[in-house]
Residue frames as qw, qx, qy, qz and C-alpha x, y, z in Angstrom:
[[0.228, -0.553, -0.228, -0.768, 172.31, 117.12, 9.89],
 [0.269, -0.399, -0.681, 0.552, 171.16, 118.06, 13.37],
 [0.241, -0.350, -0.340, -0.839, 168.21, 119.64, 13.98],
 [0.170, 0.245, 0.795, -0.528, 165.01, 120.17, 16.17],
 [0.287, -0.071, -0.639, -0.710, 161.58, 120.16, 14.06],
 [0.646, 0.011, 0.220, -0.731, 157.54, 120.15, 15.22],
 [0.321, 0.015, 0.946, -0.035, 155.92, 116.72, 15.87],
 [0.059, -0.217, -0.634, -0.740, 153.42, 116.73, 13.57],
 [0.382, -0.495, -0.780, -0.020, 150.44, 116.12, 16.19],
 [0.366, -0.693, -0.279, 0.555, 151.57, 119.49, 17.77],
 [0.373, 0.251, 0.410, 0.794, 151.96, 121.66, 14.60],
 [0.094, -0.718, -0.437, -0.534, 148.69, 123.55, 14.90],
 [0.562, -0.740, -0.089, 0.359, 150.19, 124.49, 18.86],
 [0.268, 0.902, -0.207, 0.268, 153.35, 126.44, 16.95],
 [0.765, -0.559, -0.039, 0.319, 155.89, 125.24, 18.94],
 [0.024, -0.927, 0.360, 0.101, 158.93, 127.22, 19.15],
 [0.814, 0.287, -0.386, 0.326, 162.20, 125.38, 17.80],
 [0.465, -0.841, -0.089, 0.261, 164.09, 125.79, 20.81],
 [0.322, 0.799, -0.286, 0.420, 167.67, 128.35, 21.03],
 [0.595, -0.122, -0.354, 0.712, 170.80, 128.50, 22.81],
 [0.098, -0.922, -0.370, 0.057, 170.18, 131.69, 24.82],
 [0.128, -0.904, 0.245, 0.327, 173.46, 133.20, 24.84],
 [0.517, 0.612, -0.580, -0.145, 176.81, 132.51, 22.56],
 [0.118, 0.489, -0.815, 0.286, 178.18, 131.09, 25.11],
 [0.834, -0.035, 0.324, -0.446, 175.18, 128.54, 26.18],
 [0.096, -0.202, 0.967, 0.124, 176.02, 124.78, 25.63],
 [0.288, 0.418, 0.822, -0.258, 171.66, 123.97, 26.29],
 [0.157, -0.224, -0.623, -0.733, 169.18, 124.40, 23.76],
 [0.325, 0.062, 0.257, -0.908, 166.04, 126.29, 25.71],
 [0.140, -0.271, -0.944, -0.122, 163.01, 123.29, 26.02],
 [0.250, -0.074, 0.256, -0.931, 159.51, 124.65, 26.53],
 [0.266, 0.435, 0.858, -0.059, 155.80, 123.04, 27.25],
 [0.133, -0.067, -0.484, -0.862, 153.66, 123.31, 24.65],
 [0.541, -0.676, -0.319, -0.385, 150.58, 122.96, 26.98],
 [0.296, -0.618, 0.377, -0.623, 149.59, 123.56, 30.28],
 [0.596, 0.072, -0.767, 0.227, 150.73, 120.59, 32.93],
 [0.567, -0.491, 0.430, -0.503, 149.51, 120.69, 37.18],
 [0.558, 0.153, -0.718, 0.388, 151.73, 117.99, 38.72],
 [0.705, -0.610, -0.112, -0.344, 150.22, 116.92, 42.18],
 [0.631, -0.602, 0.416, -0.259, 152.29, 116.19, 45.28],
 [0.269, -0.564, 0.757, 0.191, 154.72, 113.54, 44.18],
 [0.633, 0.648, 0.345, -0.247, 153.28, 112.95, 40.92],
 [0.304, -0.381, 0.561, 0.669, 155.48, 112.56, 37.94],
 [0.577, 0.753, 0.184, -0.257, 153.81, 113.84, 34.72],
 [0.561, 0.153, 0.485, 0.653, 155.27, 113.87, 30.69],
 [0.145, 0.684, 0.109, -0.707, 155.33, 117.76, 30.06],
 [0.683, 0.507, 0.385, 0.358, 155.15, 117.30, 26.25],
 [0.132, -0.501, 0.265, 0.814, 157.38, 119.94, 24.17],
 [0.694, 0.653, 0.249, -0.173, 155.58, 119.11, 20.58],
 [0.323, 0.768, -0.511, -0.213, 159.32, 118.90, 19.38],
 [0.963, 0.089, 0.179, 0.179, 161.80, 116.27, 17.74],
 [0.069, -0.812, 0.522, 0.253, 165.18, 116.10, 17.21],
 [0.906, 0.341, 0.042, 0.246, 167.47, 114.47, 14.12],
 [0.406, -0.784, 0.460, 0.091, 170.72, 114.14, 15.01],
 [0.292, 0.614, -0.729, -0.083, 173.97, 112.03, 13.68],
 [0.830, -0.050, -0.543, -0.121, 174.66, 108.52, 13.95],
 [0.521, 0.018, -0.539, 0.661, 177.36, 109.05, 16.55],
 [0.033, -0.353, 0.219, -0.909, 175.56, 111.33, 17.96],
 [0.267, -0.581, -0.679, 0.360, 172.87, 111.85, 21.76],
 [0.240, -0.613, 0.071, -0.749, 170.96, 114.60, 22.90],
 [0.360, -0.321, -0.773, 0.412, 170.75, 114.79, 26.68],
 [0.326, -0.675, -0.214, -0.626, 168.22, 116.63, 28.36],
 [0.377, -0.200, -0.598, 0.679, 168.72, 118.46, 31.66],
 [0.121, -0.791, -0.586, 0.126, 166.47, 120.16, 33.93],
 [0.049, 0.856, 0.029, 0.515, 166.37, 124.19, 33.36],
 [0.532, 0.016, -0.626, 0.570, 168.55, 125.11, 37.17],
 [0.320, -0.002, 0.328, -0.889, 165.34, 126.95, 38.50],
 [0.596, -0.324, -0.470, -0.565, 163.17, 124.47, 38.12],
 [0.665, -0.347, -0.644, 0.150, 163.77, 122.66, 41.20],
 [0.252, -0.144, -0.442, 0.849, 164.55, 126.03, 43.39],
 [0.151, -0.041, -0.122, -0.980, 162.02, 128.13, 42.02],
 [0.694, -0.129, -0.020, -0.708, 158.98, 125.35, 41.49],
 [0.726, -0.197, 0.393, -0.528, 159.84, 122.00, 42.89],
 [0.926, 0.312, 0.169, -0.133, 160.35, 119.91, 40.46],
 [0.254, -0.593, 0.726, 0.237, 162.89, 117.69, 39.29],
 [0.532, 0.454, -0.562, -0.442, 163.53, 115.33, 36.49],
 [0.761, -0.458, 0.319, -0.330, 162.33, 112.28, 37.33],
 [0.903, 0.240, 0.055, 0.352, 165.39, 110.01, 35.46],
 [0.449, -0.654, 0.071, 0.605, 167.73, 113.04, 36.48],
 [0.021, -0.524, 0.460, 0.717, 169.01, 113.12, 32.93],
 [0.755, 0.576, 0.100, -0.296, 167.09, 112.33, 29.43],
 [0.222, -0.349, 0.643, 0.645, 169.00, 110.66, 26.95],
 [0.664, 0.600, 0.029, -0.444, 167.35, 111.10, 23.28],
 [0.549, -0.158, 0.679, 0.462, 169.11, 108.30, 20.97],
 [0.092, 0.282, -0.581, -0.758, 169.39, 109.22, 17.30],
 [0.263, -0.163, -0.843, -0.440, 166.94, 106.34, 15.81],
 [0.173, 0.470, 0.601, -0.623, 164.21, 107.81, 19.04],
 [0.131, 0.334, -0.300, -0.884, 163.93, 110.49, 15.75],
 [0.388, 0.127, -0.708, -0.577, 160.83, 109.05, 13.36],
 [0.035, 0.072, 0.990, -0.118, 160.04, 106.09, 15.54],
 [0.204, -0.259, -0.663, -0.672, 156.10, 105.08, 14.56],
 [0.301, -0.614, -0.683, 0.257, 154.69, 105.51, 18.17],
 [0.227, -0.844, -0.349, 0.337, 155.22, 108.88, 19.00],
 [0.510, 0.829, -0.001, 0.230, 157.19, 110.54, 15.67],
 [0.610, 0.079, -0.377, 0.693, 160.10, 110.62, 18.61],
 [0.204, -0.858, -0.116, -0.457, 158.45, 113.46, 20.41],
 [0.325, 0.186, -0.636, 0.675, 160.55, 114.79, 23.22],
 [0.438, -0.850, -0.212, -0.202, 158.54, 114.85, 26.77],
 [0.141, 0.596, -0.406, 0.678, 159.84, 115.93, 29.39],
 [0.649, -0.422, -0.633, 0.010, 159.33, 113.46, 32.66],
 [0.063, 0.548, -0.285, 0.784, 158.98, 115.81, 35.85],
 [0.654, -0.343, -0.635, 0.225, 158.27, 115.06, 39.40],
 [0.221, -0.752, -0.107, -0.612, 156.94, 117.34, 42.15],
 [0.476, -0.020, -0.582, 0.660, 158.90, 117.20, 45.68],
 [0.266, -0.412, 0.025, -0.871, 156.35, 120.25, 46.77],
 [0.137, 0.460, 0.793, -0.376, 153.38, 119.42, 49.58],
 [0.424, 0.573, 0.297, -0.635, 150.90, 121.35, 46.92],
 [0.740, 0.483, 0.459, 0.094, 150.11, 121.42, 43.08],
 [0.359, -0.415, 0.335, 0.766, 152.69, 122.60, 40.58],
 [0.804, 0.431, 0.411, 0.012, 151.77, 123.95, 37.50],
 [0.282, -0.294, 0.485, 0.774, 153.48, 124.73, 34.27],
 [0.458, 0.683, 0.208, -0.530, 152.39, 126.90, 31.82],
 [0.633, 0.721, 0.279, 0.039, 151.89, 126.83, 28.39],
 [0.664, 0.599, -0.214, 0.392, 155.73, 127.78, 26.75],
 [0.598, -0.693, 0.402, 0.016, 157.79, 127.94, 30.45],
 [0.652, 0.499, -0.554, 0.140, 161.04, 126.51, 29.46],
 [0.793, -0.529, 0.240, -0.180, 161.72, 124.04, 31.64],
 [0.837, -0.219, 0.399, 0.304, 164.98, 121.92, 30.41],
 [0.219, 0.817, -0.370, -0.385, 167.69, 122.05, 27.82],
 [0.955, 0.258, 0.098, 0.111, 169.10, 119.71, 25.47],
 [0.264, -0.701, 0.612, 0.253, 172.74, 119.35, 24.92],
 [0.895, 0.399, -0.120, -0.157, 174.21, 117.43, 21.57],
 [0.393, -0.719, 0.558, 0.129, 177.00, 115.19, 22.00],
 [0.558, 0.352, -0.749, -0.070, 179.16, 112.49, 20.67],
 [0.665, -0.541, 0.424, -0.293, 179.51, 109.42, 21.65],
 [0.284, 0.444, -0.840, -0.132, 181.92, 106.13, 21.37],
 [0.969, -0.039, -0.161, -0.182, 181.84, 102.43, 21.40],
 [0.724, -0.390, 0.567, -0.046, 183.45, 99.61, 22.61],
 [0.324, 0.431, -0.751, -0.382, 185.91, 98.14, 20.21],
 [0.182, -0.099, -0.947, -0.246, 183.93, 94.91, 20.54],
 [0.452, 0.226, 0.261, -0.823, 180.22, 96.55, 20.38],
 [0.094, -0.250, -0.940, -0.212, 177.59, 94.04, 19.55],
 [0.443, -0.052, 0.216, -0.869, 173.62, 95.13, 19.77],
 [0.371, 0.237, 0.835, -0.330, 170.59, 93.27, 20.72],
 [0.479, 0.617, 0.587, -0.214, 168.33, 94.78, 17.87],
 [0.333, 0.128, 0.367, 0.859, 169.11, 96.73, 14.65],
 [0.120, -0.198, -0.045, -0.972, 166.38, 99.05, 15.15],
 [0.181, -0.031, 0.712, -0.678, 164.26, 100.65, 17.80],
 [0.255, -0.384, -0.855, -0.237, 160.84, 98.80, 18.21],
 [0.322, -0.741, -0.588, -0.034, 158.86, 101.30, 19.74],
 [0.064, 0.833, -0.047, 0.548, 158.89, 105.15, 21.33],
 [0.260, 0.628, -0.555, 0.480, 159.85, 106.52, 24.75],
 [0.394, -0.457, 0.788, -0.124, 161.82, 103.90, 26.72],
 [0.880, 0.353, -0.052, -0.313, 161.23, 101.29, 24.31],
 [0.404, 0.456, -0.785, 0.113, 165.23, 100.34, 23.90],
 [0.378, -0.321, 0.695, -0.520, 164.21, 98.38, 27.48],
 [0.922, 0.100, 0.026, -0.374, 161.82, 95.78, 26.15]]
């Protein structure tokens, strides 16, 4: 099953589930579910109020929308999100997706309330025929695999 699905802590905000916008789109349409004003090289966590459950084999990556950085400045401040499967549930933060953004402007940026600012993309991914992990399972929400 793959899926995107309201954090619980953002239910009573309605978030939209997000959509591919055309057939031919590859990005599922992220949006903030509040309003965000990012100062002058200032990296903020735009919150979407959404979660994603995905395969075992399986990532979401998250890229910036290609008008955010022409239109208002801002860029992703990790260039590219990567959402791991077992992010999904985790007991800090139900796996909520944010969205980490960074302001290159000389003034205040803001985003509004349901702007779609990034896109998710599901993928596969492989292993190393001699894959070995450090933990069997994630201890904590986002960046947490780093501890």
């Amino acid at each position: 099953m793959r899926k995107f699905e309201v954090v619980t802590a953002f239910a009573h905000l309605k978030p939209e589930i997000p959509k591919r916008a055309t057939q031919g789109s590859a990005g599922y349409d992220l949006s903030a579910i509040q309003e965000v004003t990012i100062k002058p090289w200032e990296i903020a966590f735009v919150p979407t109020g959404l979660k994603a459950m995905m395969q075992k084999d399986e990532v979401l990556l998250i890229y910036p929308r290609s008008s955010l950085a022409i239109k208002k400045g801002l860029m992703m401040s990790n260039s590219v999100g990567v959402i791991d499967q077992d992010y999904y549930g985790n007991k800090e933060n139900e796996g909520h997706i944010m969205i980490p953004l960074i302001n290159i402007k000389s003034h205040d940026v803001t985003i509004k309330a349901g702007e779609r600012i990034a896109q998710g993309i599901f993928t596969n991914f492989n292993k190393t025929s001699d894959d070995e992990i450090k933990q069997a399972t994630r201890q904590g929400g986002f960046g947490s695999s780093g501890h």
